[in-house]
N, C-alpha and C positions, 0 to 999 in steps of 0.2 A: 342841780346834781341828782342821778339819779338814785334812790335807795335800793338797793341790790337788794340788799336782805328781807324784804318788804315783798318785791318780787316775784324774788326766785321762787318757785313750788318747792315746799318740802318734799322728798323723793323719801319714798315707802316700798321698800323689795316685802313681800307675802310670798310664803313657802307655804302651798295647802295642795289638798288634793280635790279633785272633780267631784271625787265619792266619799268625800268627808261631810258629814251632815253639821258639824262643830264650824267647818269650814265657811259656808254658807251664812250660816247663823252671826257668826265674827263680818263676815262682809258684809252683813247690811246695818250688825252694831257698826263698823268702823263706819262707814255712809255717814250714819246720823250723828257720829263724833265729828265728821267733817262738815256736815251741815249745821250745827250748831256753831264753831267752830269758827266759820267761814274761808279755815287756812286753806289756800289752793296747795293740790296735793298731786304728785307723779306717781303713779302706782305701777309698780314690773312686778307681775305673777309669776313666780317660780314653779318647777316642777318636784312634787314629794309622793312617792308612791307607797301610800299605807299596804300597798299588799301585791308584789309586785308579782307574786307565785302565783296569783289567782287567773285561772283561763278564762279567753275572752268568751267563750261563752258555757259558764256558771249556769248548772243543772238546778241548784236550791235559789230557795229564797237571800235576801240577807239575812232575816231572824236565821235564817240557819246555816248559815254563811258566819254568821258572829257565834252564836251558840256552838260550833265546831273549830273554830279557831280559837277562839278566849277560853271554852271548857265550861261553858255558863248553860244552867239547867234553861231549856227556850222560856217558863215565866218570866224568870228577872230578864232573859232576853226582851225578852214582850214587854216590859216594865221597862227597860231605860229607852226601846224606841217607841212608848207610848210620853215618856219625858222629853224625851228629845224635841218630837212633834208636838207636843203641848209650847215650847220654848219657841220652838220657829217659828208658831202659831202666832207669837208674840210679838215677834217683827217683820210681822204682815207676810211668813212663806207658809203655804199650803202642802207640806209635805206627805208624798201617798207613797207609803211604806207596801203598798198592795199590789204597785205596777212597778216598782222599781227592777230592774237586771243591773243585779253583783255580774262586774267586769273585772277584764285587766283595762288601768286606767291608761297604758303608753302612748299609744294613737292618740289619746285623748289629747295629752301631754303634748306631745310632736304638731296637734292642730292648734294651741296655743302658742309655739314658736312658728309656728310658718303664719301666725294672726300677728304673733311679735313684727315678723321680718316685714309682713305688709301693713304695719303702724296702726291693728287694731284687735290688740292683745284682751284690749278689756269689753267689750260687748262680746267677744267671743265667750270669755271664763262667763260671763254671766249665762249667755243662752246654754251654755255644759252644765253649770250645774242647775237651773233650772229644768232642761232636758230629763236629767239625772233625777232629780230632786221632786220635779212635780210635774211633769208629760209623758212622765214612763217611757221615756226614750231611751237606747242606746249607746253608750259611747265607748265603747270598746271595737266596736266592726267597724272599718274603713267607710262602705257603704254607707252607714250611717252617719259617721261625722261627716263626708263629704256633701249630703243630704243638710246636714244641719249647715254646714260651712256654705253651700248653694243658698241656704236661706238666707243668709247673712251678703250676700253676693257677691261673694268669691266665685273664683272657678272653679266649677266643680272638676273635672278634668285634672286641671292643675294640683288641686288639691287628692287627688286619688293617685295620684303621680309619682305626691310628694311623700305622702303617707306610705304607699308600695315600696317605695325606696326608700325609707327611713329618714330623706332627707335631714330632720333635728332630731334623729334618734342621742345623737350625739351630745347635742345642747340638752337635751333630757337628763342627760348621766352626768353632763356639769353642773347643773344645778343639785341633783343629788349629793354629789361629792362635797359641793360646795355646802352644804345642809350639814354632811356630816363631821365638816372640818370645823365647822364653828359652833357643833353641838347643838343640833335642832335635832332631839330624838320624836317630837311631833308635833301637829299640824291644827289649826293654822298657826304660825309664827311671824310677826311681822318685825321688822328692824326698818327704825324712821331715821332718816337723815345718818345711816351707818353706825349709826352710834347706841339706838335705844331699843331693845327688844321687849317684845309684848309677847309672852305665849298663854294660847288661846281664845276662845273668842271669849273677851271680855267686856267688862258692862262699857256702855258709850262716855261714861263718864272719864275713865282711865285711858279711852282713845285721847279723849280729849284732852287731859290733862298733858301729857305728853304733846300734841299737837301745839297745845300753850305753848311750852315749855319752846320747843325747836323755834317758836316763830318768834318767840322774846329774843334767845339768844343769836338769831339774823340778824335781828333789828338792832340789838345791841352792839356786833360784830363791828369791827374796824373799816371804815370805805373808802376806798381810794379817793384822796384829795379832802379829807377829813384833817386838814391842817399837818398830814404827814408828809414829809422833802423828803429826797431821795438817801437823807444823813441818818434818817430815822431809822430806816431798816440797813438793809446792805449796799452793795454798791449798785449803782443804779445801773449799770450796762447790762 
Protein backbone atom coordinates (compact mmCIF):
# COMPACT_ATOMS: atom_id res chain seq x y z
CA UNK A 1 0.00 0.00 0.00
CA UNK A 2 1.00 2.98 -0.81
CA UNK A 3 1.43 5.95 2.05
CA UNK A 4 -0.01 9.07 0.47
CA UNK A 5 0.54 11.25 3.11
CA UNK A 6 4.22 10.43 3.26
CA UNK A 7 4.34 11.40 -0.32
CA UNK A 8 2.54 13.89 -1.06
CA UNK A 9 4.60 17.47 -0.92
CA UNK A 10 3.36 19.80 1.47
CA UNK A 11 1.97 22.72 -0.87
CA UNK A 12 3.29 26.25 0.39
CA UNK A 13 1.35 29.37 -1.55
CA UNK A 14 4.22 32.70 -0.50
CA UNK A 15 2.64 36.16 -1.15
CA UNK A 16 6.01 38.46 -1.15
CA UNK A 17 7.13 40.88 -3.42
CA UNK A 18 10.43 41.23 -5.75
CA UNK A 19 11.40 44.46 -3.91
CA UNK A 20 10.76 43.22 -0.51
CA UNK A 21 14.15 42.89 1.32
CA UNK A 22 12.08 40.85 4.52
CA UNK A 23 10.95 38.83 1.48
CA UNK A 24 14.29 37.45 0.43
CA UNK A 25 15.62 37.11 3.87
CA UNK A 26 12.25 34.56 4.74
CA UNK A 27 13.08 32.71 1.57
CA UNK A 28 16.24 31.54 2.39
CA UNK A 29 15.17 31.06 6.31
CA UNK A 30 12.10 28.94 4.93
CA UNK A 31 15.22 26.78 2.48
CA UNK A 32 16.96 25.93 5.62
CA UNK A 33 13.58 24.99 7.57
CA UNK A 34 13.09 22.67 4.66
CA UNK A 35 16.47 21.41 4.60
CA UNK A 36 16.63 20.62 8.07
CA UNK A 37 13.28 19.36 7.92
CA UNK A 38 13.70 17.12 4.89
CA UNK A 39 9.69 17.56 4.21
CA UNK A 40 9.35 17.84 0.35
CA UNK A 41 7.63 20.92 -0.37
CA UNK A 42 5.44 22.57 -3.52
CA UNK A 43 6.00 26.15 -3.38
CA UNK A 44 3.40 28.71 -5.70
CA UNK A 45 4.74 32.56 -5.38
CA UNK A 46 2.13 34.92 -5.44
CA UNK A 47 1.93 38.26 -6.49
CA UNK A 48 2.00 41.36 -3.45
CA UNK A 49 2.78 44.75 -4.71
CA UNK A 50 4.15 46.79 -1.64
CA UNK A 51 3.94 49.97 -3.64
CA UNK A 52 2.20 49.66 -6.72
CA UNK A 53 2.18 53.83 -7.34
CA UNK A 54 5.82 53.73 -7.61
CA UNK A 55 7.04 54.46 -11.54
CA UNK A 56 9.09 52.23 -13.21
CA UNK A 57 11.69 54.28 -13.32
CA UNK A 58 12.24 56.02 -9.85
CA UNK A 59 14.57 59.23 -10.03
CA UNK A 60 15.79 58.49 -5.98
CA UNK A 61 17.43 56.11 -4.17
CA UNK A 62 15.40 53.71 -1.92
CA UNK A 63 16.82 55.28 1.41
CA UNK A 64 14.84 57.87 -0.22
CA UNK A 65 12.23 56.14 -1.62
CA UNK A 66 11.39 54.89 2.01
CA UNK A 67 12.27 58.22 3.83
CA UNK A 68 9.51 59.87 1.55
CA UNK A 69 6.84 57.48 1.77
CA UNK A 70 7.07 56.24 5.67
CA UNK A 71 7.90 60.07 6.74
CA UNK A 72 11.23 58.77 8.28
CA UNK A 73 14.24 61.44 8.96
CA UNK A 74 16.89 59.46 6.01
CA UNK A 75 19.33 58.47 9.63
CA UNK A 76 17.01 55.92 10.98
CA UNK A 77 16.26 55.37 7.24
CA UNK A 78 20.08 54.54 6.94
CA UNK A 79 19.66 52.71 10.32
CA UNK A 80 17.03 50.04 9.46
CA UNK A 81 18.71 49.30 5.75
CA UNK A 82 22.08 49.11 7.57
CA UNK A 83 19.93 46.20 9.85
CA UNK A 84 18.33 44.88 7.39
CA UNK A 85 21.65 44.12 5.34
CA UNK A 86 23.46 43.19 8.55
CA UNK A 87 20.32 40.30 8.65
CA UNK A 88 20.61 39.15 5.16
CA UNK A 89 24.38 39.05 5.66
CA UNK A 90 23.36 36.26 7.95
CA UNK A 91 21.77 34.03 5.57
CA UNK A 92 24.49 34.12 3.20
CA UNK A 93 22.73 37.44 0.80
CA UNK A 94 25.13 40.14 -0.10
CA UNK A 95 22.63 42.99 -0.17
CA UNK A 96 24.02 46.30 -2.19
CA UNK A 97 21.66 49.01 -1.05
CA UNK A 98 24.07 51.29 -3.38
CA UNK A 99 23.03 49.89 -6.97
CA UNK A 100 19.71 48.97 -6.17
CA UNK A 101 16.68 50.81 -8.72
CA UNK A 102 13.31 51.42 -6.58
CA UNK A 103 10.60 50.25 -9.37
CA UNK A 104 7.23 49.50 -10.23
CA UNK A 105 7.28 45.72 -9.44
CA UNK A 106 4.09 44.51 -12.12
CA UNK A 107 6.30 43.24 -15.09
CA UNK A 108 8.08 41.88 -12.66
CA UNK A 109 5.13 40.07 -11.31
CA UNK A 110 3.57 39.18 -14.87
CA UNK A 111 7.26 37.42 -15.61
CA UNK A 112 6.57 35.10 -12.65
CA UNK A 113 3.28 34.02 -14.14
CA UNK A 114 4.15 33.56 -17.58
CA UNK A 115 7.62 31.41 -15.49
CA UNK A 116 4.38 29.80 -13.64
CA UNK A 117 2.61 28.89 -17.02
CA UNK A 118 6.06 27.52 -18.36
CA UNK A 119 6.40 25.18 -15.00
CA UNK A 120 9.38 27.37 -13.80
CA UNK A 121 8.10 29.79 -11.30
CA UNK A 122 10.86 29.26 -8.85
CA UNK A 123 14.46 29.95 -10.26
CA UNK A 124 12.73 32.66 -11.78
CA UNK A 125 11.61 34.51 -8.20
CA UNK A 126 15.09 33.57 -7.27
CA UNK A 127 17.16 35.30 -10.23
CA UNK A 128 14.44 38.75 -9.55
CA UNK A 129 15.27 39.03 -6.44
CA UNK A 130 18.69 38.36 -6.53
CA UNK A 131 18.87 40.75 -9.61
CA UNK A 132 17.08 43.19 -7.40
CA UNK A 133 18.80 42.55 -4.24
CA UNK A 134 22.41 42.00 -5.16
CA UNK A 135 23.38 42.78 -9.24
CA UNK A 136 21.72 46.01 -9.39
CA UNK A 137 19.67 44.93 -11.95
CA UNK A 138 16.30 46.03 -13.16
CA UNK A 139 13.06 44.68 -12.94
CA UNK A 140 10.69 47.00 -13.64
CA UNK A 141 11.60 47.70 -17.62
CA UNK A 142 10.23 45.00 -20.04
CA UNK A 143 13.89 44.99 -21.61
CA UNK A 144 15.27 44.12 -18.65
CA UNK A 145 13.26 41.16 -17.39
CA UNK A 146 13.10 39.94 -20.80
CA UNK A 147 17.06 40.10 -20.66
CA UNK A 148 17.05 38.45 -17.42
CA UNK A 149 14.03 35.88 -18.66
CA UNK A 150 16.78 35.14 -21.96
CA UNK A 151 19.19 34.23 -19.27
CA UNK A 152 17.16 31.85 -17.74
CA UNK A 153 16.30 30.41 -21.45
CA UNK A 154 13.09 31.42 -22.24
CA UNK A 155 12.21 33.37 -25.20
CA UNK A 156 13.08 36.37 -25.28
CA UNK A 157 10.81 37.48 -27.99
CA UNK A 158 7.96 35.46 -26.41
CA UNK A 159 8.54 37.02 -23.33
CA UNK A 160 8.52 40.85 -24.57
CA UNK A 161 5.38 39.90 -26.18
CA UNK A 162 3.86 38.61 -23.35
CA UNK A 163 5.00 41.39 -21.01
CA UNK A 164 3.67 44.25 -23.90
CA UNK A 165 0.48 42.74 -23.66
CA UNK A 166 -0.02 42.28 -20.31
CA UNK A 167 -0.64 38.71 -20.93
CA UNK A 168 -0.88 37.81 -16.66
CA UNK A 169 -1.47 41.38 -15.88
CA UNK A 170 -4.66 39.74 -14.78
CA UNK A 171 -3.36 36.76 -12.74
CA UNK A 172 -1.33 39.64 -10.91
CA UNK A 173 -4.71 41.30 -9.63
CA UNK A 174 -5.96 37.79 -8.55
CA UNK A 175 -3.57 37.19 -6.41
CA UNK A 176 -3.70 40.52 -4.93
CA UNK A 177 -7.42 40.25 -4.45
CA UNK A 178 -6.86 37.17 -3.29
CA UNK A 179 -4.09 38.58 -0.52
CA UNK A 180 -6.74 40.94 0.47
CA UNK A 181 -9.67 38.70 0.99
CA UNK A 182 -7.88 36.67 3.51
CA UNK A 183 -6.24 39.57 5.04
CA UNK A 184 -2.41 39.46 4.19
CA UNK A 185 -1.86 43.35 4.73
CA UNK A 186 2.04 42.30 4.31
CA UNK A 187 4.70 40.48 2.83
CA UNK A 188 6.15 37.70 2.86
CA UNK A 189 3.26 35.59 4.10
CA UNK A 190 3.15 32.02 3.53
CA UNK A 191 0.14 29.62 4.24
CA UNK A 192 1.30 25.71 4.23
CA UNK A 193 -1.06 23.07 3.22
CA UNK A 194 -4.09 26.00 3.37
CA UNK A 195 -4.53 25.91 6.60
CA UNK A 196 -1.29 27.53 8.39
CA UNK A 197 -0.02 30.97 8.09
CA UNK A 198 3.42 32.27 8.89
CA UNK A 199 3.69 36.25 8.41
CA UNK A 200 7.07 37.37 8.02
CA UNK A 201 10.18 36.17 7.55
CA UNK A 202 10.64 34.26 10.43
CA UNK A 203 13.50 32.30 12.43
CA UNK A 204 13.92 28.59 10.45
CA UNK A 205 13.00 27.16 13.58
CA UNK A 206 9.12 28.27 13.37
CA UNK A 207 9.44 27.14 9.46
CA UNK A 208 10.01 24.12 10.73
CA UNK A 209 7.90 23.53 13.31
CA UNK A 210 4.93 24.04 11.30
CA UNK A 211 6.62 21.75 8.46
CA UNK A 212 6.51 19.02 11.40
CA UNK A 213 3.31 19.72 12.15
CA UNK A 214 1.57 19.29 8.41
CA UNK A 215 3.87 16.20 7.69
CA UNK A 216 2.71 14.24 11.09
CA UNK A 217 -0.90 15.12 10.48
CA UNK A 218 -0.41 13.31 6.42
CA UNK A 219 0.92 10.60 7.93
CA UNK A 220 -1.59 10.31 10.57
CA UNK A 221 -4.56 11.00 8.06
CA UNK A 222 -6.97 8.10 6.99
CA UNK A 223 -5.69 5.92 3.68
CA UNK A 224 -7.59 4.38 1.42
CA UNK A 225 -7.87 0.53 2.18
CA UNK A 226 -6.75 1.21 5.92
CA UNK A 227 -9.31 -1.39 6.82
CA UNK A 228 -12.19 1.03 5.85
CA UNK A 229 -15.40 -0.84 3.36
CA UNK A 230 -17.42 1.19 1.64
CA UNK A 231 -20.11 0.90 5.06
CA UNK A 232 -17.62 3.18 6.71
CA UNK A 233 -18.22 6.33 5.04
CA UNK A 234 -21.12 6.80 2.54
CA UNK A 235 -22.37 4.97 -0.17
CA UNK A 236 -19.99 3.78 -2.26
CA UNK A 237 -21.34 4.55 -5.81
Amino acid sequence: MVDRGMNEPVHVDVWSDVQCPWCYIGKRRFEQAVATTGVDVDVTYHSFELAPDTPVDYAGTPAQFLAERKHLPMPQVEQMIDRVTQIAASVGLDYDYDHMHQTNTLKAHELLHYAKAHGRQAETKEALLRAYFVDGGHVGRIEDLADLAAGLGFDRDDVVAALQAGTYAGAVQEDVAQAAAIGIHGVPFYVIEGKYGISGAQDPATFAQVLDLVRTEKSDAPKSGDGETAADGEDAA
